[in-house]
N, C-alpha and C positions, 0 to 999 in steps of 0.2 A: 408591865404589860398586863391588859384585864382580856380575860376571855370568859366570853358569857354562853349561855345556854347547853353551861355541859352539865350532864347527868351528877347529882351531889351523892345518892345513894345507890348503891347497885342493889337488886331485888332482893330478898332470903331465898336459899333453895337448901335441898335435898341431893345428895348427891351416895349411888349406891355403890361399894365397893365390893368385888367379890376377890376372896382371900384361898388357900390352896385346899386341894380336896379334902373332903371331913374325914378319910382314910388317912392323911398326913396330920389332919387338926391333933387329934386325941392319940394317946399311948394306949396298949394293951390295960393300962389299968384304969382309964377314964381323967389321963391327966393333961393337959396342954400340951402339947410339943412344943420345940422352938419355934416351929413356923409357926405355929396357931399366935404364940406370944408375941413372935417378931412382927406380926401382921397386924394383931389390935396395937401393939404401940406403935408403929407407921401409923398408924392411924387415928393416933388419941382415943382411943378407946380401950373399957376394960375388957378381959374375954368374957368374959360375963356378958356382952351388950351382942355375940359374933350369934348367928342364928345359922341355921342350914337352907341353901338353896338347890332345887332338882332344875341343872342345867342340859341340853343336850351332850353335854360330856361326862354328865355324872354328876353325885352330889360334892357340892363345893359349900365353904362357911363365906357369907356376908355379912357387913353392915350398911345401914343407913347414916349418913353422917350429917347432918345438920349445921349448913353453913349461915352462920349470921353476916352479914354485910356489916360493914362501918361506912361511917359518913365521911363522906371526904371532904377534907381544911388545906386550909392556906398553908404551905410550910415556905418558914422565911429563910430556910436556910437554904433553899431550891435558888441557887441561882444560873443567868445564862452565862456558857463561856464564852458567845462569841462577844465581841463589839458591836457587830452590824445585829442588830434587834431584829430583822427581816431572814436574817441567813437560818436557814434549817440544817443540821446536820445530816450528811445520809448515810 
């Protein structure tokens, strides 16, 4: 089956994440907490990259995250399971 006219690349984007208030981020001695740490790695990031943002709730740590696209291929191991090539499954 060939199906034409689909998009090969989805665009790059940016994508912001806001992570738990900068009152849970840091310890009384200026050191990460768990959440600060659990939150940059959910998110591939090091804490080092977490910045502070002034929300209507209060100040919270975000990042920018930087999503690359990939090009989309053929994969030969995609195959259908019906018989009837016309049947969609719902």
């Amino acid at each position: 089956m060939l199906i034409t006219g689909l998009v090969t690349r989805q665009e790059d984007y940016e994508e912001e994440a806001t992570g738990p208030p900068v009152a849970a981020a840091w310890d009384k001695d200026g050191q990460p907490t768990k959440a600060l740490v659990g939150f940059a790695k959910g998110k591939g990031v090091d804490v080092a990259a977490v910045r502070r943002v002034k929300t209507d709730k209060g100040e919270y740590v975000a990042v920018t995250i930087e999503r690359i696209s990939h090009t989309a291929r053929a994969d030969s191991s995609c195959r259908m399971k019906h018989s009837d090539p016309t049947a969609i499954p719902r």
